[in-house]
N, C-alpha and C positions, 0 to 999 in steps of 0.2 A: 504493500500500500504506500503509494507518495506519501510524502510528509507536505506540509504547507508553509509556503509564508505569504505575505503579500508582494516582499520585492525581493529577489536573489539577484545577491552579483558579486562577478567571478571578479577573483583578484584580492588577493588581504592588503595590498601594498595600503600607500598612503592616500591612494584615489578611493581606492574601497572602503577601506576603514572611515575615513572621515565623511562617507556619502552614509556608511550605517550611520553612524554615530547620529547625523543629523538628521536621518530619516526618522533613527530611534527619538530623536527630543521632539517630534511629531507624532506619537505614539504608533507608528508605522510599525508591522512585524518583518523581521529581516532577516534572511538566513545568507551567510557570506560562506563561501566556497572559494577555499584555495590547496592549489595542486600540491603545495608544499607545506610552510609557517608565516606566521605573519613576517611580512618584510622581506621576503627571502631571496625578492630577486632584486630589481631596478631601486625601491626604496634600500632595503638593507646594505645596497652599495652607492646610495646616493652621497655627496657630498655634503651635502648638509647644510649649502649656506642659506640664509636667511637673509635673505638683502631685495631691496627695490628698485634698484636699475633696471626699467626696463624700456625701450624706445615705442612702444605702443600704449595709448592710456587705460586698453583693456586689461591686460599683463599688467601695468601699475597698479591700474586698482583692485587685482587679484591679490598682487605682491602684498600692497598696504593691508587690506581686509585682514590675513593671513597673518601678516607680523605682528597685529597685537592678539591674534590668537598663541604666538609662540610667547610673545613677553609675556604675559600674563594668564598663561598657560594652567597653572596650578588652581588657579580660579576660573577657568570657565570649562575646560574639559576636566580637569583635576588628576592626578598622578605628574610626571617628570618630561618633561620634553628637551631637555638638556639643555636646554640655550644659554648661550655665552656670549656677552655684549662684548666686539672689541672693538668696534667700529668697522668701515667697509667704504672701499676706494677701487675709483675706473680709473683705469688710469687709458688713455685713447691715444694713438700717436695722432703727430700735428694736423696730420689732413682731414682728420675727424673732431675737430677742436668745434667747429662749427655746430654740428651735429647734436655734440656733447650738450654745448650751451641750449640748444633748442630744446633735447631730450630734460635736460632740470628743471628748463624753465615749465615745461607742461606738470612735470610731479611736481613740483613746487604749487601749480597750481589747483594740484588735487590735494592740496594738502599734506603731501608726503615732506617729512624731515631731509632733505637731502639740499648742500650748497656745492656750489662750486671753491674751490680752493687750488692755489699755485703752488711748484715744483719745491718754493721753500717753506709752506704748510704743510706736504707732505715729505719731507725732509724732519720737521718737527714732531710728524707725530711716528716717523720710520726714520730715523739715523740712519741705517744700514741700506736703505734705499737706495737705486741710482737714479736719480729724476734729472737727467740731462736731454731726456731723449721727448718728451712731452710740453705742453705748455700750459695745458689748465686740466684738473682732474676733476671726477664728482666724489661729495666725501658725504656718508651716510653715519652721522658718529652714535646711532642706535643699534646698528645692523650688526650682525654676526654669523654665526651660525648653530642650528641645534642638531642631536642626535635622533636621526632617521627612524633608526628601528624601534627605540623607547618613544617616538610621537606615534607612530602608526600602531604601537600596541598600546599605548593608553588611551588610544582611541577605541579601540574595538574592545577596550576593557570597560570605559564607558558604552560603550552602545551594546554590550552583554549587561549591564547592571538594568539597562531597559530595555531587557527581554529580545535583543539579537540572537541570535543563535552563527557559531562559527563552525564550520566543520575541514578540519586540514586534513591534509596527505590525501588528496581526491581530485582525481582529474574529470573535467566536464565532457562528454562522450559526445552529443546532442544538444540539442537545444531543440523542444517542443512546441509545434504550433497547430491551432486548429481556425480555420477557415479567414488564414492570413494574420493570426492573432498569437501573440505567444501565449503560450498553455505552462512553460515550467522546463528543466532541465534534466537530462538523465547523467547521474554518473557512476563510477566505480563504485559509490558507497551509496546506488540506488538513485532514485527516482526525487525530485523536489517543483511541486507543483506554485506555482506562481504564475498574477497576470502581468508581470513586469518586470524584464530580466535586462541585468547592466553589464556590461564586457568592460571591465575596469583591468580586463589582463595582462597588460605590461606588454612587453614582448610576444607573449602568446595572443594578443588579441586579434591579428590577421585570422588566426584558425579559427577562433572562438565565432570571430565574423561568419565564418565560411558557414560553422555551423546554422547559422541564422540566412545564408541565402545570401551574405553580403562580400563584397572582395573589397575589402579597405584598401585605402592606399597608404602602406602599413610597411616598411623594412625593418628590418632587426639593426639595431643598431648598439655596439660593443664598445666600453670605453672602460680605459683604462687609468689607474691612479696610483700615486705614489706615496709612504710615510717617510721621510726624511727626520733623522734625528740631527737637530742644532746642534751647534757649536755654542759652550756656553757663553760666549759671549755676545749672542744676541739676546739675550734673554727670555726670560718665561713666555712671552706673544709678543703678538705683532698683527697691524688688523688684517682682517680677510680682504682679497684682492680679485678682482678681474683686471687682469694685463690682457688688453687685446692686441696692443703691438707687438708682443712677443708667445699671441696666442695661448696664455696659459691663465688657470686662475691656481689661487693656492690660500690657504688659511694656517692657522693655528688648530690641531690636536692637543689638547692638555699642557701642561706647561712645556714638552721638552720636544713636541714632533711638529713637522709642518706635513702638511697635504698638498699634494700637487698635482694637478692634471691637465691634460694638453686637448686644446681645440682641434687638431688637426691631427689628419692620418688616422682618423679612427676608423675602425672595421665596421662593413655596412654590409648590410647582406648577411643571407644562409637563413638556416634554420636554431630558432631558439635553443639554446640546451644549457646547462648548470658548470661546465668546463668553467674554470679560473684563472687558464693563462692569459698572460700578460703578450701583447706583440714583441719581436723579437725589437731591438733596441731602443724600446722605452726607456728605461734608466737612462741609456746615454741621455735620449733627449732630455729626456728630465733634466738632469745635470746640466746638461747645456742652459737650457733657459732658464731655469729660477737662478745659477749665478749671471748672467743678466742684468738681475736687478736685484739679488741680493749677493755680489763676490764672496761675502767671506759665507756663503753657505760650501763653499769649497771643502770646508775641513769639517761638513758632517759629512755624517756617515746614513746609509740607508738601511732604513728598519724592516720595511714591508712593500708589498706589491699587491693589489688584485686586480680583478676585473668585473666589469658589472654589464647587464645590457638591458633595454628599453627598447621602446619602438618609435621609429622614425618617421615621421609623413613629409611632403614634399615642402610644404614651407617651414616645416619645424616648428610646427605650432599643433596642439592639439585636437582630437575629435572629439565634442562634447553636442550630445543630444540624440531625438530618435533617428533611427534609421530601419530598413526591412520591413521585418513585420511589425504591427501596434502592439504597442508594449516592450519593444527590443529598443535599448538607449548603449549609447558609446560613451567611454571615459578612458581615452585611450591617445596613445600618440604623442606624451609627451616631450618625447625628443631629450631627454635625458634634463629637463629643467623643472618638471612636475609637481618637486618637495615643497618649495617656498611656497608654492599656491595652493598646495592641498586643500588644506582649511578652507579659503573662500569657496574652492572649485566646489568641494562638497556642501557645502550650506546652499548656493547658488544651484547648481543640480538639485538637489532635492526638493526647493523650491521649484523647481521648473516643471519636475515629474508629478509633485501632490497640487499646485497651483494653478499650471499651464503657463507660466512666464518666470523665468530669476530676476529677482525683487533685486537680490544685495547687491549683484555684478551684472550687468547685463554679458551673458557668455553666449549668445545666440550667434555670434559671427563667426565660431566653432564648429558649427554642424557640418556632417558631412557632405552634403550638397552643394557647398562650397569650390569641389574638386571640379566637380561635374558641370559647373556654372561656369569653370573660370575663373574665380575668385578668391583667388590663392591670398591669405595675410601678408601682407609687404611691412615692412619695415617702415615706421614714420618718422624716424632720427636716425640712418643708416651709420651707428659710430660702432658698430661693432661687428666679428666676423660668424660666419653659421660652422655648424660643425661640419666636418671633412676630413 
């Protein structure tokens, strides 16, 4: 015999979780389905930052929504979301100076905490810097970054206190429809009946599509990241970074590691799977570019290496809303940038699916139908580069 909810959806990551979560504070019944544990795949090796840089004012106002879900996190989801204020700096080369200034000047006017500041403000607030090569940066001194895998499971630990149900180690086989309508899902661990099923699966959501009759336009996309352990003479932090001139971003881990990962050369394509290697000369690169901009990271040494992967769509922006059959919604595509905007994405979707419209963000210029129009997301302050 099916078991019932009223909404299943695949995926525990941080699209999934935070879509229960606020289904549940709707008094919605939710059964979430993941092939694995929570976080296991795209979320549990996301980066983690927390930051509002973004050059479209949709993506802003996801970013802002989201950020004071992570600061004051303990009060409105409740448990730990790890966040760490160190502040957060673009740093853009010259030819993008222009861009920069437009892209502040629009969050500034949504309200967002973020100013412009020069090569000897951030010299100030990074000694070990090389700020020769830029001429105006955007500096966020609230931003930081939180820990991925403790947000998406205090989420789905709030949205089980109101009556979600989670089921792991379960792969979704089917997806059920009757007379154009979705009916519920079939998996490994049986049958779960629902009139409304969400494909929040990371990576896996191309298939998950297929099973619903749909062919997203969905790549596997595989990135890679590094833990560098400091030299103790930079000290305990340093704030978190997007270098888009030297294509990399990187933060602060705990007092003594930094994080690093590269924009470019990343593997696109194939088929999803759990593999952890790293491309063959990543460290070098690594190396190469964080001394760059920070030389004396010379005389650390490297701690760790993984790999993480997500799903990629052609403008690198997300799918968000129905598609296929009525009752079949997408929350997929994030292009490897999805963490910082969980929070809104989810509130905003679940408003969209119980209400018929997203109240808090409008995210409607996400749907899938987008591809098929034409009307691919463009960049409306182009100071930065897409992954590759």
């Amino acid at each position: 015999m099916a078991q019932t909810a009223d909404v299943v959806i695949i995926g525990a990551g941080i699209q999934g979780t935070s879509l229960a979560y606020h289904l549940s504070l709707r008094g919605v019944q939710v059964t979430v389905i993941e092939r694995r544990v929570v976080a296991a795949a795209a979320t549990g090796r996301s980066s983690g930052l927390v930051r509002l840089s973004y050059d479209r004012a949709d993506e802003s106002l996801l970013a802002w929504t989201s950020f004071r879900y992570f600061r004051d996190w303990a009060e409105t989801v409740g448990g730990d979301c790890g966040f760490v204020r160190t502040g957060f700096l673009r740093l853009v080369p010259r030819r993008a100076a222009a861009a920069l200034r437009a892209a502040v000047e629009m969050q500034q006017g949504l309200g967002i905490p973020t100013l412009l500041v020069t090569p000897d403000d951030v010299r100030r607030l990074a000694p070990a810097f090389v700020t020769d090569d830029f001429d105006v940066a955007a500096y966020e001194p609230d931003s930081g970054y939180a820990d991925p895998t403790s947000s998406a499971a205090s989420l789905m630990r709030a949205a089980r206190d109101r009556g979600a149900v989670l089921v792991q180690e379960c792969d979704v086989t089917a997806v059920q429809t009757s007379d154009s309508r979705v009916t519920g899902v079939v998996t490994t661990q049986g049958t779960y009946a629902a009139p409304v099923v969400v494909d929040a699966a990371g990576a896996w959501a191309g298939m998950v599509g297929r099973f619903a009759g749909l062919e997203l336009p969905i790549q596997v996309w595989r990135h890679d990241t590094a833990f560098i352990r400091r030299p103790s003479a930079l000290g305990t932090t340093h704030p978190t970074v997007i270098d888009d001139g030297n294509e990399m971003y990187f933060r602060p881990e705990g007092r003594e590691l930094t994080l690093v990962g590269l924009e470019d050369d990343n593997r696109i394509g194939g088929e999803p799977g759990d593999d952890d290697e790293v491309a063959p000369r990543f460290m070098d690169r690594v190396v190469d570019r964080i001394c760059r901009r920070i030389p004396e990271m010379a005389d650390g040494e490297l701690h760790s290496m993984h790999s993480g992967l997500d799903g990629l769509t052609p403008d690198q922006r997300p799918i968000i809303g129905p598609a296929g059959p009525e009752g079949f919604w997408v929350d997929c595509g994030f292009s490897g940038t999805g963490f910082k905007t969980g929070p809104a994405v989810g509130r905003s979707l679940a408003e969209w699916i119980l209400d018929g419209h997203p109240s808090t963000v409008d995210i409607t210029a996400f749907e899938l139908r987008r591809f098929a129009e034409g009307r691919l997301l463009h960049d409306e302050h182009a100071f930065g580069t897409m992954w590759r």
